[in-house]
N, CA, C and O atoms as a printed pandas DataFrame, in Angstrom:
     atom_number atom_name residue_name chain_id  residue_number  x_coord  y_coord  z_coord
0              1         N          UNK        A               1  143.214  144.181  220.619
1              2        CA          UNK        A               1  143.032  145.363  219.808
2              3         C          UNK        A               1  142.368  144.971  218.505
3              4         O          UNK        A               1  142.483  143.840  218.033
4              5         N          UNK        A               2  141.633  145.991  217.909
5              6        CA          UNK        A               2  140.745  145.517  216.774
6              7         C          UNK        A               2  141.580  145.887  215.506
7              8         O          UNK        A               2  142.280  146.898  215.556
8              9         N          UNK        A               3  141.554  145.282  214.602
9             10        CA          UNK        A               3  142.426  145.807  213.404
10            11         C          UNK        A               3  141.324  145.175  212.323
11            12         O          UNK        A               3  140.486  144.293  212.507
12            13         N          UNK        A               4  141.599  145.865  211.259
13            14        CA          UNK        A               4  141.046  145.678  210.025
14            15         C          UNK        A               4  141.442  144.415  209.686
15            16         O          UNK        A               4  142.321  143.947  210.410
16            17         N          UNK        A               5  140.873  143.436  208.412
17            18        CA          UNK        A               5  140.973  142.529  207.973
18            19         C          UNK        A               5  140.827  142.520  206.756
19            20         O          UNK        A               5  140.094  143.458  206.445
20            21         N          UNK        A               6  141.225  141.801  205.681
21            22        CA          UNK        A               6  141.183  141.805  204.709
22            23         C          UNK        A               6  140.091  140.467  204.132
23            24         O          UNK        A               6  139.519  140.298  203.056
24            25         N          UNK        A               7  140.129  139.754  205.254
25            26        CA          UNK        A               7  139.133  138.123  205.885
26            27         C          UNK        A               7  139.352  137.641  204.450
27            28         O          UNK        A               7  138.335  137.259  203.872
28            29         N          UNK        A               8  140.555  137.591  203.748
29            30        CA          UNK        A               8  140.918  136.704  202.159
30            31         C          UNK        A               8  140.428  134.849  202.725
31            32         O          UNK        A               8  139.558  134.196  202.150
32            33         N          UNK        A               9  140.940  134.531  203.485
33            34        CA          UNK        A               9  140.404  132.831  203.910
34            35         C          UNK        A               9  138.889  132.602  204.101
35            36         O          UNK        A               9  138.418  133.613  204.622
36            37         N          UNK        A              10  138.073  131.792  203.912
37            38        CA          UNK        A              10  137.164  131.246  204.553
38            39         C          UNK        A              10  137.189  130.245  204.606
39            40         O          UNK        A              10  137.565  129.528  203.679
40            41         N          UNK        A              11  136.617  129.656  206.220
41            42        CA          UNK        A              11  137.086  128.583  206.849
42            43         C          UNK        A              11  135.650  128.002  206.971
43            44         O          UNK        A              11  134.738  128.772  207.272
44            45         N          UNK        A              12  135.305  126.198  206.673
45            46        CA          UNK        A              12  134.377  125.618  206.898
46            47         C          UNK        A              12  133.762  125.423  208.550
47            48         O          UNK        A              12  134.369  124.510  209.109
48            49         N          UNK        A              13  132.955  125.920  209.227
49            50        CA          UNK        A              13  132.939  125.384  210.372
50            51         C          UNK        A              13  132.330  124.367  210.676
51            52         O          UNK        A              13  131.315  124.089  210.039
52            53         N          UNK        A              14  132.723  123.624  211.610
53            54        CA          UNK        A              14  133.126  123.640  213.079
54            55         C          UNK        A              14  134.735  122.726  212.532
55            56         O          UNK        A              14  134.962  121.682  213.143
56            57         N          UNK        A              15  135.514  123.052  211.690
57            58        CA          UNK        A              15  136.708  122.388  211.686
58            59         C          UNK        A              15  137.909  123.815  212.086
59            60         O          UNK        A              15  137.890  125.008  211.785
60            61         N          UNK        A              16  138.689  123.124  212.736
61            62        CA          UNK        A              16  140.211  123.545  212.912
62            63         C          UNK        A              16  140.791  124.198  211.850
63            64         O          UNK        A              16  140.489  123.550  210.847
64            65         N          UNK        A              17  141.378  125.019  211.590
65            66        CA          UNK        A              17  142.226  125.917  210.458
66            67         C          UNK        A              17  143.186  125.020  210.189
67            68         O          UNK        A              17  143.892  125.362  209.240
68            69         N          UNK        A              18  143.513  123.825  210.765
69            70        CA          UNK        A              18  144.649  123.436  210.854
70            71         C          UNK        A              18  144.162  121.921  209.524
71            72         O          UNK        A              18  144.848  121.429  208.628
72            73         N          UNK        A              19  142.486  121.548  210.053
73            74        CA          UNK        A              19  142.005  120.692  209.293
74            75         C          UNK        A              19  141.845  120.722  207.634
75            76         O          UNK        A              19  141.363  121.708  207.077
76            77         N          UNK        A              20  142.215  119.758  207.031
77            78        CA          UNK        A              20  141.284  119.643  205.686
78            79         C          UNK        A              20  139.962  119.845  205.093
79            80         O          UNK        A              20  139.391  119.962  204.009
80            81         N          UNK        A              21  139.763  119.826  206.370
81            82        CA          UNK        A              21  137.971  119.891  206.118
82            83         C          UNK        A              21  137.561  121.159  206.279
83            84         O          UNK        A              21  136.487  121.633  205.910
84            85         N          UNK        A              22  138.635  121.818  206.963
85            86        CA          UNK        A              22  138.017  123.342  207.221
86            87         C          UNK        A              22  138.449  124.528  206.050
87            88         O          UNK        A              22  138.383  125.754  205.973
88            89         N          UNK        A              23  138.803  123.697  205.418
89            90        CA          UNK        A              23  138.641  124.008  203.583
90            91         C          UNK        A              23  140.287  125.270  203.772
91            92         O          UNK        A              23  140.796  125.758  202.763
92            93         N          UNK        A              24  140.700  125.493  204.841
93            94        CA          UNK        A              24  141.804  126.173  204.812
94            95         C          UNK        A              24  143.902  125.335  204.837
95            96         O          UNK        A              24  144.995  125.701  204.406
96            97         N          UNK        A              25  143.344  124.107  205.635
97            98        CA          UNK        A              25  144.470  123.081  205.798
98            99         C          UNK        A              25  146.299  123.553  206.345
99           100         O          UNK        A              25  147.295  122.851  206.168
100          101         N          UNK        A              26  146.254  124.667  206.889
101          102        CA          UNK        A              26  147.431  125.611  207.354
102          103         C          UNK        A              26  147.892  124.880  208.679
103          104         O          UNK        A              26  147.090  124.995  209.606
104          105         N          UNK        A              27  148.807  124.294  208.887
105          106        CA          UNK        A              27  149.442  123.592  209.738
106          107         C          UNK        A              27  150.024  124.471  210.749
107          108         O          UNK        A              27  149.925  124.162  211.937
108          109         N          UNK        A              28  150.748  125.765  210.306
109          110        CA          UNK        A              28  151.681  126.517  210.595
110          111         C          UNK        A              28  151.561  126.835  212.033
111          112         O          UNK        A              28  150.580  126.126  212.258
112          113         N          UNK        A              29  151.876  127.461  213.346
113          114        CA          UNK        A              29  151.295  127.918  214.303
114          115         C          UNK        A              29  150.666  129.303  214.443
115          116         O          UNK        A              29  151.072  130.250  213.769
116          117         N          UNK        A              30  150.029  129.372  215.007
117          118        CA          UNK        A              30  149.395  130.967  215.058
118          119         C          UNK        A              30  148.787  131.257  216.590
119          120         O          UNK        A              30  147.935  130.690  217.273
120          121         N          UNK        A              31  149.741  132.548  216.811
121          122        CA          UNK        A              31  149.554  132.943  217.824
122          123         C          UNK        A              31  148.162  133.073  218.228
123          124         O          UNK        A              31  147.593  132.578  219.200
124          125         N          UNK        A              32  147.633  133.971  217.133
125          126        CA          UNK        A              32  145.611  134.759  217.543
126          127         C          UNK        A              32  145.683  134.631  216.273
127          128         O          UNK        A              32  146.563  134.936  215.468
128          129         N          UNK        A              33  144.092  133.872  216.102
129          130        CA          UNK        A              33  143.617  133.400  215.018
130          131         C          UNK        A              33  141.707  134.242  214.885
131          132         O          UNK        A              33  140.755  134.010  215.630
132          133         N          UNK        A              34  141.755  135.094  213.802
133          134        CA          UNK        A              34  140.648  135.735  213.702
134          135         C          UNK        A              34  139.412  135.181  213.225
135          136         O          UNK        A              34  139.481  134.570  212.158
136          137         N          UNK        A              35  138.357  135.261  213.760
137          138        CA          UNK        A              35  137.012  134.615  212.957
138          139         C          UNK        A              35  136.032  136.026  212.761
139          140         O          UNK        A              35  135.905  137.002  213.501
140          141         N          UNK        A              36  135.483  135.738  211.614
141          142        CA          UNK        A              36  134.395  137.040  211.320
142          143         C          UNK        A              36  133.220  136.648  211.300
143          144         O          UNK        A              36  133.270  135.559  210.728
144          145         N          UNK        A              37  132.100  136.881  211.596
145          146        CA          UNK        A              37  130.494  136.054  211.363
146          147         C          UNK        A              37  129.800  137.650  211.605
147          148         O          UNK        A              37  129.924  138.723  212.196
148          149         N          UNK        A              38  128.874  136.752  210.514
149          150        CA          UNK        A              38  127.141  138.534  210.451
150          151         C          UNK        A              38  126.341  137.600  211.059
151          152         O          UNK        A              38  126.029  136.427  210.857
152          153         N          UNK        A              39  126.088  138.501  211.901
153          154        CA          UNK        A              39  124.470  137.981  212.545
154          155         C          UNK        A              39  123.415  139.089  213.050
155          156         O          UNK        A              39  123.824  140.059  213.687
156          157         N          UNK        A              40  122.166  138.937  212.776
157          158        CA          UNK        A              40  121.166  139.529  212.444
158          159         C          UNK        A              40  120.397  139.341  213.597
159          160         O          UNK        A              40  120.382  138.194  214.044
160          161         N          UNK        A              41  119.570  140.447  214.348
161          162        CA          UNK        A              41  118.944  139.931  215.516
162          163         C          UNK        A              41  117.809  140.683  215.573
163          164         O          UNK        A              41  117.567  141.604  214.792
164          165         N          UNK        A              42  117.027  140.291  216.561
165          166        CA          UNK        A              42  115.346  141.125  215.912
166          167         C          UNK        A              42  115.031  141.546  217.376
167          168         O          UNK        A              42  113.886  141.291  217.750
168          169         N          UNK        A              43  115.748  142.067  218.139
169          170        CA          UNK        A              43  115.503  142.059  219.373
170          171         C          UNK        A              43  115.596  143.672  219.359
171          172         O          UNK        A              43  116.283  144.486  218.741
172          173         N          UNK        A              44  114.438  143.756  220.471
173          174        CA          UNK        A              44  114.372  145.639  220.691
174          175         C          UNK        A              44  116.139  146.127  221.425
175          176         O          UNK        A              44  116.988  145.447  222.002
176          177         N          UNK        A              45  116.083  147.722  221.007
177          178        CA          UNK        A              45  117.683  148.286  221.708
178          179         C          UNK        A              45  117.826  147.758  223.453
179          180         O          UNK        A              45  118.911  147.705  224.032
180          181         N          UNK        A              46  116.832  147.492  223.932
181          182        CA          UNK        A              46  117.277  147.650  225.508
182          183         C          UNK        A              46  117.402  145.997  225.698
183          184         O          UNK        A              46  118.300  145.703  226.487
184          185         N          UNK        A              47  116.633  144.774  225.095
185          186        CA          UNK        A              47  116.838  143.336  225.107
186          187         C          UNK        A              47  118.136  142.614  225.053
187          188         O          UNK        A              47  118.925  142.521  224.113
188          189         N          UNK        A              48  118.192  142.136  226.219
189          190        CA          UNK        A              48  119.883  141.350  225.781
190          191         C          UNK        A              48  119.452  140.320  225.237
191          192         O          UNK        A              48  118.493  139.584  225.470
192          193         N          UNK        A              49  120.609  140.337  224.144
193          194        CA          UNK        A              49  120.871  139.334  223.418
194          195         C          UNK        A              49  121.852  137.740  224.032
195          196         O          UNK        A              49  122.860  138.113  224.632
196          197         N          UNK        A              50  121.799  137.045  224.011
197          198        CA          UNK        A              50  122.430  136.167  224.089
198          199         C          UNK        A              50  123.549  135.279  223.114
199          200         O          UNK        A              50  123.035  134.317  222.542
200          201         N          UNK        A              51  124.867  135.474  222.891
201          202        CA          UNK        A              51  125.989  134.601  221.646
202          203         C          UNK        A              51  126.282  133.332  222.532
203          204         O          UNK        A              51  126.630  133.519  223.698
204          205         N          UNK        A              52  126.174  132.192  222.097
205          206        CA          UNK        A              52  126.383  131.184  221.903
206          207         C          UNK        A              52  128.233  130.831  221.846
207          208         O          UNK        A              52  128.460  131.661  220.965
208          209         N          UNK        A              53  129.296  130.370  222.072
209          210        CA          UNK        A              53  130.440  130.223  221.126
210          211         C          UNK        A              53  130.467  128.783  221.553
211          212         O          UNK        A              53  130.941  128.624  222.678
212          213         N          UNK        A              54  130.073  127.692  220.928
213          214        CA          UNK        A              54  130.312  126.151  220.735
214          215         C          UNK        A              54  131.839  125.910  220.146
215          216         O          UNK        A              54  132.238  124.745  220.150
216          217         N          UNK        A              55  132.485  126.671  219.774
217          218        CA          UNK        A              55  134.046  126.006  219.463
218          219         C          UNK        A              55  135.064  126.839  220.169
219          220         O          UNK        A              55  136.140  127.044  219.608
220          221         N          UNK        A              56  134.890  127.195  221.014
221          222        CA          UNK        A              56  136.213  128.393  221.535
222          223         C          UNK        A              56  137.373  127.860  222.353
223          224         O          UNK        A              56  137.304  128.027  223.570
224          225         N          UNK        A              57  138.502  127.198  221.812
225          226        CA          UNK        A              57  139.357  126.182  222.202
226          227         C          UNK        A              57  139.848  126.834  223.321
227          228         O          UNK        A              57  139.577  126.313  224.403
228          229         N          UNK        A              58  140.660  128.089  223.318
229          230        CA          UNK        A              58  141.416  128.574  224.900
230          231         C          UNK        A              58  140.261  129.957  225.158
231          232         O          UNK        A              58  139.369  129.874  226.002
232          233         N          UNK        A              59  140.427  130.988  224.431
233          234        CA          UNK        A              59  139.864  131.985  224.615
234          235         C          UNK        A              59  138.884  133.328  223.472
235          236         O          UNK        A              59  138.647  132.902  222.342
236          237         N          UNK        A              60  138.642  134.037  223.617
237          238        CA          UNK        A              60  137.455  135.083  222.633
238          239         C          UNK        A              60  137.564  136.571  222.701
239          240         O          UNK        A              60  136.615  137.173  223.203
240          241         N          UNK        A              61  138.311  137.060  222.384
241          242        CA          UNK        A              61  137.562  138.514  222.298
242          243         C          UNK        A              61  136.556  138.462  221.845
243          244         O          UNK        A              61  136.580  137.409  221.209
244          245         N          UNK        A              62  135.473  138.973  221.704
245          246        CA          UNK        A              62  134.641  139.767  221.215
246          247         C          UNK        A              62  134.003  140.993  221.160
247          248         O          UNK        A              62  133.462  141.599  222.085
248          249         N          UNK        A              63  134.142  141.401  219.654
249          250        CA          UNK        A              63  134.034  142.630  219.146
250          251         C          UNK        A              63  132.575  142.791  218.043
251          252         O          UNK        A              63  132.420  142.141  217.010
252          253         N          UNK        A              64  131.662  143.779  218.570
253          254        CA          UNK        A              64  130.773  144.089  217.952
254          255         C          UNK        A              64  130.816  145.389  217.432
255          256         O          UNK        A              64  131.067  146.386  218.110
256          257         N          UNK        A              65  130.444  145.384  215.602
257          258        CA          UNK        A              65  130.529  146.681  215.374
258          259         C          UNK        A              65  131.718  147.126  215.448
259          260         O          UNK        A              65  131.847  148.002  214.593
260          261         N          UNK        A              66  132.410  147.015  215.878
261          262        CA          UNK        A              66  134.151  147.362  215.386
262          263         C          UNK        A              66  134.529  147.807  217.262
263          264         O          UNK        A              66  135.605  148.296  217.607
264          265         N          UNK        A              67  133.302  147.470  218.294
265          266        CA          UNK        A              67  133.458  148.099  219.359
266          267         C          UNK        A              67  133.961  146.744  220.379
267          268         O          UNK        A              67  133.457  145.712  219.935
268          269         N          UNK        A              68  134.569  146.562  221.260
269          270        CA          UNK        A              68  135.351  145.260  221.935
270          271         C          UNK        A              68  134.412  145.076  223.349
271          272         O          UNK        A              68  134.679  145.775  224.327
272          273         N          UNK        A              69  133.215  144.018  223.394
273          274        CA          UNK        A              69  131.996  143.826  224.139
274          275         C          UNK        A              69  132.081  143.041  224.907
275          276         O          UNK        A              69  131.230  143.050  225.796
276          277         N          UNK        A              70  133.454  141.687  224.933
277          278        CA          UNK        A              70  133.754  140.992  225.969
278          279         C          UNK        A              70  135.064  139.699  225.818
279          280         O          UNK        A              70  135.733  139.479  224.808
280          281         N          UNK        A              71  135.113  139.283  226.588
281          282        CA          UNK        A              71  136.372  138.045  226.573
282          283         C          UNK        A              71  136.015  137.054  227.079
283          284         O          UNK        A              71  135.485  137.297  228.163
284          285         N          UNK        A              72  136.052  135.381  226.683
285          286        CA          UNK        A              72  135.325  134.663  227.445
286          287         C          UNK        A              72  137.025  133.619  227.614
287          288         O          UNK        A              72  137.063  132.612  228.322
């Protein structure tokens, strides 16, 4: 389900929430852990686009536009 965010953290990527490096350092456990990213695409309405996800440890919603577009 999509819920609002307040997105107060930002996290360095490609590090772990859990890492130092990922400028957040939260050890704690977490059930579902949210990521936000803008991305800009120049492609006509009918062109599929193609997303990439290089870090997706178990699983993904993904939500475009506030609308829920797939699960990997």
């Amino acid at each position: 389900m999509y819920r609002e965010h307040d997105w107060s953290e930002h996290i360095e990527v490609s590090f772990a929430y859990q890492s130092q490096l990922s400028g957040i350092s939260d050890t704690t456990g977490h059930a579902v852990v949210w990521y936000q990213r803008t991305v800009t695409s120049q492609a006509e309405s009918e062109e599929t686009v193609l997303l990439h996800f290089g870090a997706v440890d178990y699983g993904a919603d993904i939500w475009l536009d506030g609308q829920f577009i797939g699960h990997h």
